[in-house]
N, CA, C and O atoms as a GROMACS GRO file, in nm:
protein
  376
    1UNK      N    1  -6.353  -2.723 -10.869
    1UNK     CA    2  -6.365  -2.847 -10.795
    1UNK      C    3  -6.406  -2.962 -10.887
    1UNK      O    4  -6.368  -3.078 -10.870
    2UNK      N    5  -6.489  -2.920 -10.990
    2UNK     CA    6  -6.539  -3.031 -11.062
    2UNK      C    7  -6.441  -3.098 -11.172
    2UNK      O    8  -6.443  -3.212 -11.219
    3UNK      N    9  -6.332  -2.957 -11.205
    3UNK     CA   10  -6.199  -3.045 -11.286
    3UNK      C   11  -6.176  -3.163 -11.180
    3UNK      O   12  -6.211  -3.280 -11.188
    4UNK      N   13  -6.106  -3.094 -11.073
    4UNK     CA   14  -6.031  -3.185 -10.965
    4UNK      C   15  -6.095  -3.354 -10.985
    4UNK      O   16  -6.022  -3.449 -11.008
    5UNK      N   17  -6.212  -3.362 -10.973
    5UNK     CA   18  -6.256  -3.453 -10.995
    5UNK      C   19  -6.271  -3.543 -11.109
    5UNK      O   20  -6.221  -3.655 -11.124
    6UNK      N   21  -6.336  -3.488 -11.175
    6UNK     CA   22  -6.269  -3.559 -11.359
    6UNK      C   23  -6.133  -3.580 -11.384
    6UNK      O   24  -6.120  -3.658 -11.478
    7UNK      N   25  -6.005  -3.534 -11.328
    7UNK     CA   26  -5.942  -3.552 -11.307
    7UNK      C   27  -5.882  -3.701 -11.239
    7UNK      O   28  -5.797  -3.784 -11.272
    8UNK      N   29  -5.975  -3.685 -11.131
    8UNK     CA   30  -5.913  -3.808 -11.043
    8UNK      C   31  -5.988  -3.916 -11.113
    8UNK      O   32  -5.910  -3.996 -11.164
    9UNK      N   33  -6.085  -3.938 -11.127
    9UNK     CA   34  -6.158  -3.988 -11.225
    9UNK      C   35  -6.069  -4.077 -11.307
    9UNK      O   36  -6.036  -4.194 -11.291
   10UNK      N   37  -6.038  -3.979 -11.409
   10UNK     CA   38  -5.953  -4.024 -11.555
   10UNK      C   39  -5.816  -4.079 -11.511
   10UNK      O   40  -5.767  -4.174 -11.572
   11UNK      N   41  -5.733  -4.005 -11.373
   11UNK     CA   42  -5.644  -4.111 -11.363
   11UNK      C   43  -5.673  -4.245 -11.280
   11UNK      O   44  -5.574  -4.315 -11.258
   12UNK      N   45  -5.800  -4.290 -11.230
   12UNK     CA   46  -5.855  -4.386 -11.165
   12UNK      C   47  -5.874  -4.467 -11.276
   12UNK      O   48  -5.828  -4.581 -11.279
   13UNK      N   49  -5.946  -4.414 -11.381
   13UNK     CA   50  -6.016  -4.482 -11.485
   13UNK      C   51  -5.852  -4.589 -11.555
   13UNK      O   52  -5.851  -4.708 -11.584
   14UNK      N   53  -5.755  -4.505 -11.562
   14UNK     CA   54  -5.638  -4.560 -11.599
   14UNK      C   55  -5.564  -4.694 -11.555
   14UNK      O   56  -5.480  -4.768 -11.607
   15UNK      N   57  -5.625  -4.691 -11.453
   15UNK     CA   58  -5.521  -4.726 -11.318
   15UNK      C   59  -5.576  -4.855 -11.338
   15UNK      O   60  -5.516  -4.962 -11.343
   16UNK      N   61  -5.738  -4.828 -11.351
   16UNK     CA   62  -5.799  -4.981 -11.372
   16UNK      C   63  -5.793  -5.086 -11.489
   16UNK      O   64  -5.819  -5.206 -11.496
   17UNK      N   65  -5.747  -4.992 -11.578
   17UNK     CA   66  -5.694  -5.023 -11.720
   17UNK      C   67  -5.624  -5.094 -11.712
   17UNK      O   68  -5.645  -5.205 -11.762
   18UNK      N   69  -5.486  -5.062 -11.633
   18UNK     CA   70  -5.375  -5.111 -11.591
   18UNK      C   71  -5.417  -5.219 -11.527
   18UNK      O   72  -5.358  -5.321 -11.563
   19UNK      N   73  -5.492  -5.233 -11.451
   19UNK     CA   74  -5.478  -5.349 -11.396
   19UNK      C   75  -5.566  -5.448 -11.458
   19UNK      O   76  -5.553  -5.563 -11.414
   20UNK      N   77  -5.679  -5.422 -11.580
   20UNK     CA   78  -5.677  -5.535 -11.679
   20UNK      C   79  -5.552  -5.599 -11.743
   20UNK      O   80  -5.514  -5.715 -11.753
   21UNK      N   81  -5.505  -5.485 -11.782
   21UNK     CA   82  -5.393  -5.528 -11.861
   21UNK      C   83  -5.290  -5.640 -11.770
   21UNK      O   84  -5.219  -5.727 -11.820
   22UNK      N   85  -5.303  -5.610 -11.631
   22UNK     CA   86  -5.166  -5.704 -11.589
   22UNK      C   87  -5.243  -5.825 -11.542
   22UNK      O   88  -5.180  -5.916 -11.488
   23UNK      N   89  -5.386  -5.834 -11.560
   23UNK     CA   90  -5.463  -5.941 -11.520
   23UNK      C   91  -5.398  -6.035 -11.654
   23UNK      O   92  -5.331  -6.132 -11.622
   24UNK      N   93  -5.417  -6.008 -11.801
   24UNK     CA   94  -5.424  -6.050 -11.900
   24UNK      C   95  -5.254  -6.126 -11.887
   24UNK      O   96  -5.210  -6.241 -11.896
   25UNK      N   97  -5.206  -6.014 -11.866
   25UNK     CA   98  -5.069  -6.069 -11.841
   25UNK      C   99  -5.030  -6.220 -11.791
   25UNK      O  100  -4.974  -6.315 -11.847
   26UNK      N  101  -5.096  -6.198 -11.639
   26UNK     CA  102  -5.122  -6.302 -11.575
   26UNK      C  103  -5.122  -6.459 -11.586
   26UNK      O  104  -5.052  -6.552 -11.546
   27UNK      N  105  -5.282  -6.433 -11.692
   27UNK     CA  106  -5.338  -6.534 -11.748
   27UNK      C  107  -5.264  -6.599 -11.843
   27UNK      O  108  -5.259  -6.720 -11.869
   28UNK      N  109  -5.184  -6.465 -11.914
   28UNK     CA  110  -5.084  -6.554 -12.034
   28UNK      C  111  -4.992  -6.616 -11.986
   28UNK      O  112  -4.980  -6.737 -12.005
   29UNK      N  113  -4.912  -6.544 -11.916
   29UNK     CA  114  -4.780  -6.621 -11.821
   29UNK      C  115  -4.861  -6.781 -11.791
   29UNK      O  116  -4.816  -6.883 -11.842
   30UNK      N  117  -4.983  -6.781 -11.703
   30UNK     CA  118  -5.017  -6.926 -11.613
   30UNK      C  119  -5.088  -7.002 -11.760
   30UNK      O  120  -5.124  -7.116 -11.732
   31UNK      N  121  -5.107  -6.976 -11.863
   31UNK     CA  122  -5.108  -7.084 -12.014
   31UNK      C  123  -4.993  -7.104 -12.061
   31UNK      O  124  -4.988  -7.202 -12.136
   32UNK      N  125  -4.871  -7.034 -12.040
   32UNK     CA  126  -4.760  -7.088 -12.096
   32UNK      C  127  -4.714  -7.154 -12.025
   32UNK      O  128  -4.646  -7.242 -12.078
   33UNK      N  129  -4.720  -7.158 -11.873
   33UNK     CA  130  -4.693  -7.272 -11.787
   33UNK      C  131  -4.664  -7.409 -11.834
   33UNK      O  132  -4.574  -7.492 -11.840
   34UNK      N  133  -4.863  -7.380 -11.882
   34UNK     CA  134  -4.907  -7.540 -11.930
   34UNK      C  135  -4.807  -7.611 -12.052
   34UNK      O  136  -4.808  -7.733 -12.070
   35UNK      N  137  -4.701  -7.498 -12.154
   35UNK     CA  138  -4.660  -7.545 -12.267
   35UNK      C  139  -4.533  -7.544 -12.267
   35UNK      O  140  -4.468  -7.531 -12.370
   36UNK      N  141  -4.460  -7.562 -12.103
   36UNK     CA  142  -4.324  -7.534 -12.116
   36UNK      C  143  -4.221  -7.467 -12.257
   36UNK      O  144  -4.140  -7.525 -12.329
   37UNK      N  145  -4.273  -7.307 -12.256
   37UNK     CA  146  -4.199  -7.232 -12.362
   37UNK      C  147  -4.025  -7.274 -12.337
   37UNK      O  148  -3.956  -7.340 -12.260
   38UNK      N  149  -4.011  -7.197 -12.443
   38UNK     CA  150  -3.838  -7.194 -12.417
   38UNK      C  151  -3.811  -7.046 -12.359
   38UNK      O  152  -3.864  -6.937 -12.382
   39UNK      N  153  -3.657  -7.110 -12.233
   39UNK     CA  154  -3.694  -6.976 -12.142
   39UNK      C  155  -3.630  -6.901 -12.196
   39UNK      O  156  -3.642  -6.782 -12.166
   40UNK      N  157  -3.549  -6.937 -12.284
   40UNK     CA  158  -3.447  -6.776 -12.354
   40UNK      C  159  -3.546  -6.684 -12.425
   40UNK      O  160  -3.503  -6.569 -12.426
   41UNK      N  161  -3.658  -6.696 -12.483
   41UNK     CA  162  -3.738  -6.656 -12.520
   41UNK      C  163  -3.770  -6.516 -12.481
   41UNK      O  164  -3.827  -6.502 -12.372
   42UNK      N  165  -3.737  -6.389 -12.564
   42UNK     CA  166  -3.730  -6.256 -12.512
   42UNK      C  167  -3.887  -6.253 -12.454
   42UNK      O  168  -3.889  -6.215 -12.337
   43UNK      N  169  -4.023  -6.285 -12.511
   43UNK     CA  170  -4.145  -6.252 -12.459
   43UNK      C  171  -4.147  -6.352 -12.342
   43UNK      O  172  -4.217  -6.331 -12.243
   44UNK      N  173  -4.079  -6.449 -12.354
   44UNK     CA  174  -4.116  -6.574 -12.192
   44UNK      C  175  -4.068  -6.452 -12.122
   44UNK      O  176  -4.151  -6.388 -12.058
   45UNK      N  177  -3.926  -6.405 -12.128
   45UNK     CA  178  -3.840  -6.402 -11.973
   45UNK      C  179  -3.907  -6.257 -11.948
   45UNK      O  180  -3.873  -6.211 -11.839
   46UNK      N  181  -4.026  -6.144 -12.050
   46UNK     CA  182  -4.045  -6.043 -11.993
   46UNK      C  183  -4.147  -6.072 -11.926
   46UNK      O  184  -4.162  -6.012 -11.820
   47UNK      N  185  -4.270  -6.199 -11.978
   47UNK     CA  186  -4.340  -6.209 -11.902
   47UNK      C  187  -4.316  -6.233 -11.752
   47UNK      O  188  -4.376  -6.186 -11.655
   48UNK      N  189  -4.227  -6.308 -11.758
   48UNK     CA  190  -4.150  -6.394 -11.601
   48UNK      C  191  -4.067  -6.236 -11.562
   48UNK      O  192  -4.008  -6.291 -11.469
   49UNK      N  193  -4.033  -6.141 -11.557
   49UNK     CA  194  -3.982  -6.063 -11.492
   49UNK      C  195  -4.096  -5.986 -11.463
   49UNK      O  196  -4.084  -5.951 -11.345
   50UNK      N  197  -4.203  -5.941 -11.512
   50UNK     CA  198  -4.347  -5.936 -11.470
   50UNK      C  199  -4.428  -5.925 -11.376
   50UNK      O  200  -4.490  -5.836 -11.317
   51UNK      N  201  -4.409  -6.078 -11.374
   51UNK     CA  202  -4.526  -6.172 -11.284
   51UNK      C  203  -4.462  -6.180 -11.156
   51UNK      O  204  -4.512  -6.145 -11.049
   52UNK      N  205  -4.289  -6.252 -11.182
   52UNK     CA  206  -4.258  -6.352 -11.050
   52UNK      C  207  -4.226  -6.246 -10.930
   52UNK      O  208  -4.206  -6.295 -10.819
   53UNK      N  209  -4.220  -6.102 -10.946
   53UNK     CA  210  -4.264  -6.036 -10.775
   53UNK      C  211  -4.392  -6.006 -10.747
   53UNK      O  212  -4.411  -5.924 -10.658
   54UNK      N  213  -4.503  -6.065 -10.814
   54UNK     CA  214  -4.622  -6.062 -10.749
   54UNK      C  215  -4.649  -6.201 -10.724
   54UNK      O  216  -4.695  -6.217 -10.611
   55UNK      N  217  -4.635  -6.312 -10.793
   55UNK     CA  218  -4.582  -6.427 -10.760
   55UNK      C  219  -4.524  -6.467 -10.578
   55UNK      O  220  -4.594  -6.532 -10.500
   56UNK      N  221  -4.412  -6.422 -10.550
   56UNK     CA  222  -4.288  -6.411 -10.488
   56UNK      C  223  -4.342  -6.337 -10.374
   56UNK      O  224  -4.299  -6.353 -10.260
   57UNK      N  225  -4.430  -6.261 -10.402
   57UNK     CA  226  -4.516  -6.143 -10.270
   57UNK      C  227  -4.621  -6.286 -10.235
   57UNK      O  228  -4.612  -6.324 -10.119
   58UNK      N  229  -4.686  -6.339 -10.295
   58UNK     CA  230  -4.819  -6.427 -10.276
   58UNK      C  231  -4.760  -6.514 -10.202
   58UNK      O  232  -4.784  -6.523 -10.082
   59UNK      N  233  -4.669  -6.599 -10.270
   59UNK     CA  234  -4.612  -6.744 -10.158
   59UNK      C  235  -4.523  -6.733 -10.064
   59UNK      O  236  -4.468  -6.828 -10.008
   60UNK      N  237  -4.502  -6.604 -10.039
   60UNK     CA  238  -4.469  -6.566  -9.883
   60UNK      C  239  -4.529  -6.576  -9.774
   60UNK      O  240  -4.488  -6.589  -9.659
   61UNK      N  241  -4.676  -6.564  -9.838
   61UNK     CA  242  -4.736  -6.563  -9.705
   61UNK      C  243  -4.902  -6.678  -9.750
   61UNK      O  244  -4.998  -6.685  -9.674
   62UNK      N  245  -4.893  -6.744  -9.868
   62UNK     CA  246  -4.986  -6.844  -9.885
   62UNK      C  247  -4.916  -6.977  -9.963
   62UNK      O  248  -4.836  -6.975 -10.057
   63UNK      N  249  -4.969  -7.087  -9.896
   63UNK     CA  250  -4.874  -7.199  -9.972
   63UNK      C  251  -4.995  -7.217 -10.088
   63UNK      O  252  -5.111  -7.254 -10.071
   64UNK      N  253  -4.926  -7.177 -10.217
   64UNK     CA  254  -5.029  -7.221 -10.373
   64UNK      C  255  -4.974  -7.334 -10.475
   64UNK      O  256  -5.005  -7.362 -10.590
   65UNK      N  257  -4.884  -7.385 -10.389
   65UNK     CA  258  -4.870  -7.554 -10.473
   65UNK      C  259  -4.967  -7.653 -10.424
   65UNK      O  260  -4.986  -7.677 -10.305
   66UNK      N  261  -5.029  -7.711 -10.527
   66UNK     CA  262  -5.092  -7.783 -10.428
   66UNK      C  263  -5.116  -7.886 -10.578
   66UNK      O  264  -5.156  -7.856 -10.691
   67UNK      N  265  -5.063  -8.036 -10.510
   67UNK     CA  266  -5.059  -8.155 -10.631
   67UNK      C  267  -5.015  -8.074 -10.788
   67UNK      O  268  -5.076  -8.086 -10.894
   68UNK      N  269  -4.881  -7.985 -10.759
   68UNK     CA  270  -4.836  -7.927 -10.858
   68UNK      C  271  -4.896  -7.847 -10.982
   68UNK      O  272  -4.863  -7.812 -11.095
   69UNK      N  273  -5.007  -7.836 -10.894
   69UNK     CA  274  -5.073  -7.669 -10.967
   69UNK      C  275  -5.054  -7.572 -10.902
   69UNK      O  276  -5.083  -7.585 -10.783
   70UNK      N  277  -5.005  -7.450 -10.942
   70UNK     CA  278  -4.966  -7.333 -10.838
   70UNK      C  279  -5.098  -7.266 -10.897
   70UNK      O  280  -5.153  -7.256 -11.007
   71UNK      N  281  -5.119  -7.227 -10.766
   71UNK     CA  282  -5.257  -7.103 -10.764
   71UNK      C  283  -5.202  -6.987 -10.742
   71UNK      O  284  -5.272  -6.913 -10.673
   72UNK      N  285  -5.090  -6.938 -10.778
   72UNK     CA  286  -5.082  -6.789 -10.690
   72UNK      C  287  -5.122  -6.698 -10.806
   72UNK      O  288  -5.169  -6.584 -10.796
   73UNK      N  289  -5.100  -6.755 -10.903
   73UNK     CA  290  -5.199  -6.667 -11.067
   73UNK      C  291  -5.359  -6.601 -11.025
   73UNK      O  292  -5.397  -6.485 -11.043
   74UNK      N  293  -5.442  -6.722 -10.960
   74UNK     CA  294  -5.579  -6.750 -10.889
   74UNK      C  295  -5.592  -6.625 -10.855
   74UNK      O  296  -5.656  -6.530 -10.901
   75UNK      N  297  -5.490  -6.649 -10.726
   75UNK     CA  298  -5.492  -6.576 -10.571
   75UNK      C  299  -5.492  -6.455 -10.622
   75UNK      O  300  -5.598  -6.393 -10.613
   76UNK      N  301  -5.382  -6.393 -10.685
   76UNK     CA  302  -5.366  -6.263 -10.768
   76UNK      C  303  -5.482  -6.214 -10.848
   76UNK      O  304  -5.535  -6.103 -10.846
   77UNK      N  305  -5.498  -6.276 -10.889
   77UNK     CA  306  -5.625  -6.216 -11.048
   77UNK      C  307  -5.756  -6.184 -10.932
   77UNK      O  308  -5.808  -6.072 -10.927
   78UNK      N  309  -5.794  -6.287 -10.851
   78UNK     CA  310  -5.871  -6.235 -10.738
   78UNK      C  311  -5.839  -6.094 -10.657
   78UNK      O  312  -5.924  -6.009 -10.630
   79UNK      N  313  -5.772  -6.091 -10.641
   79UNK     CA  314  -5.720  -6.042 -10.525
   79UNK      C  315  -5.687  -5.882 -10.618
   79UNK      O  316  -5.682  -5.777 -10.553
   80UNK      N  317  -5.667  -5.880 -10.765
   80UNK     CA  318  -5.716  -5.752 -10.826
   80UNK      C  319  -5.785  -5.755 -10.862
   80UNK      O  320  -5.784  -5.663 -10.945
   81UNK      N  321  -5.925  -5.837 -10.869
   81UNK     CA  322  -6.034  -5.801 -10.921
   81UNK      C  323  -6.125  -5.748 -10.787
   81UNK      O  324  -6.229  -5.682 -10.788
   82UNK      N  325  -6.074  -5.783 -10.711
   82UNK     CA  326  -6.142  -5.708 -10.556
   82UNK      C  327  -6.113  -5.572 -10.565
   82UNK      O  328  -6.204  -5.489 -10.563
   83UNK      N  329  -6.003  -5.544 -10.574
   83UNK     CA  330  -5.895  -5.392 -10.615
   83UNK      C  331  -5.975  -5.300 -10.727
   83UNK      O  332  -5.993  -5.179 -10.735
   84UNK      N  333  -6.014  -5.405 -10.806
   84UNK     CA  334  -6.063  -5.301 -10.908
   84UNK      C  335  -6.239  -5.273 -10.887
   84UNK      O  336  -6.286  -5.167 -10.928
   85UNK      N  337  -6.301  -5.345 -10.841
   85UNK     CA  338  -6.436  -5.328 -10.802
   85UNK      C  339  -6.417  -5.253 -10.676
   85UNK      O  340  -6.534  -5.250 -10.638
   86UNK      N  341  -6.366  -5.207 -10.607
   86UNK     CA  342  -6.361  -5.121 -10.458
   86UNK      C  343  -6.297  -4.984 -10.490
   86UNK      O  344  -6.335  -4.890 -10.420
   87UNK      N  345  -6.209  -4.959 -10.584
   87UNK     CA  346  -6.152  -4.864 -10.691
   87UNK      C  347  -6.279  -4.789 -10.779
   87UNK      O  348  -6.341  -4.683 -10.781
   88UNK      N  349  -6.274  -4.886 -10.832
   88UNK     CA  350  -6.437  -4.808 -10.960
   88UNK      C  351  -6.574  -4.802 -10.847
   88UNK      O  352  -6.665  -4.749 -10.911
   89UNK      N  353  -6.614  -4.828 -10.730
   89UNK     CA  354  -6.694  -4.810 -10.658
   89UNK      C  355  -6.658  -4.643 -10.647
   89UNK      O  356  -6.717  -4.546 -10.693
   90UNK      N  357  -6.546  -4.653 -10.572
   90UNK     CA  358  -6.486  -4.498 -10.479
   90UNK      C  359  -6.508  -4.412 -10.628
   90UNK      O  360  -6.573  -4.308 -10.612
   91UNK      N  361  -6.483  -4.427 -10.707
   91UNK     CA  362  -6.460  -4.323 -10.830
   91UNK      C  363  -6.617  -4.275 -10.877
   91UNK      O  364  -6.644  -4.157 -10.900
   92UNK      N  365  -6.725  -4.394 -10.888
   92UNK     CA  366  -6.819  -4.353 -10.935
   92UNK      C  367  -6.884  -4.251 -10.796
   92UNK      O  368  -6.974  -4.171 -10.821
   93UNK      N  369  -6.831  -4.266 -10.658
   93UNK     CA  370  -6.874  -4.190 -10.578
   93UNK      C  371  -6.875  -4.069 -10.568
   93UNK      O  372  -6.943  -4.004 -10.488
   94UNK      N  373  -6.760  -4.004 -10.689
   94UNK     CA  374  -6.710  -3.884 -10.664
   94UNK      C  375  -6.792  -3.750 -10.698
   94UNK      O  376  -6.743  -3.639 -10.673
   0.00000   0.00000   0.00000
């Protein structure tokens, strides 16, 4: 029983990894915003294939333009940092 658990653990522990990593992502995509890259750009268009269905999920159902700053970067990075503190809660419970 106690593998089982270290187990779930280590792939929890991952998972949260992952979702630093796509936080970081995030953040880079909404600074290049600010520097209009060039879009042929093999690292622009992977970031933008990335982001824009979590993007695309957010302003479906929240309007995040607002005086032409989009927040749905915000909304997101929140909205997994809730994910990951309610995640690493359940795990340290185990």
């Amino acid at each position: 029983m106690q593998a089982l658990i270290e187990i779930t653990q280590g792939i929890g522990n991952i998972f949260i990894s992952l979702i630093g990593v796509y936080i970081w992502v995030l953040i880079i995509q909404a600074l290049l915003t600010f520097v209009n890259p060039d879009p042929y750009n093999p690292v622009v268009q992977f970031l933008n294939r990335i982001t824009s269905p979590a993007y695309k999920f957010v302003r479906k159902f929240i309007r995040t333009d607002y005086s032409g700053l989009d927040l749905a970067p915000l909304v997101i990075i929140v909205a997994l940092q809730i994910v990951t503190v309610i995640l690493s809660t359940l795990l340290r419970s185990l």
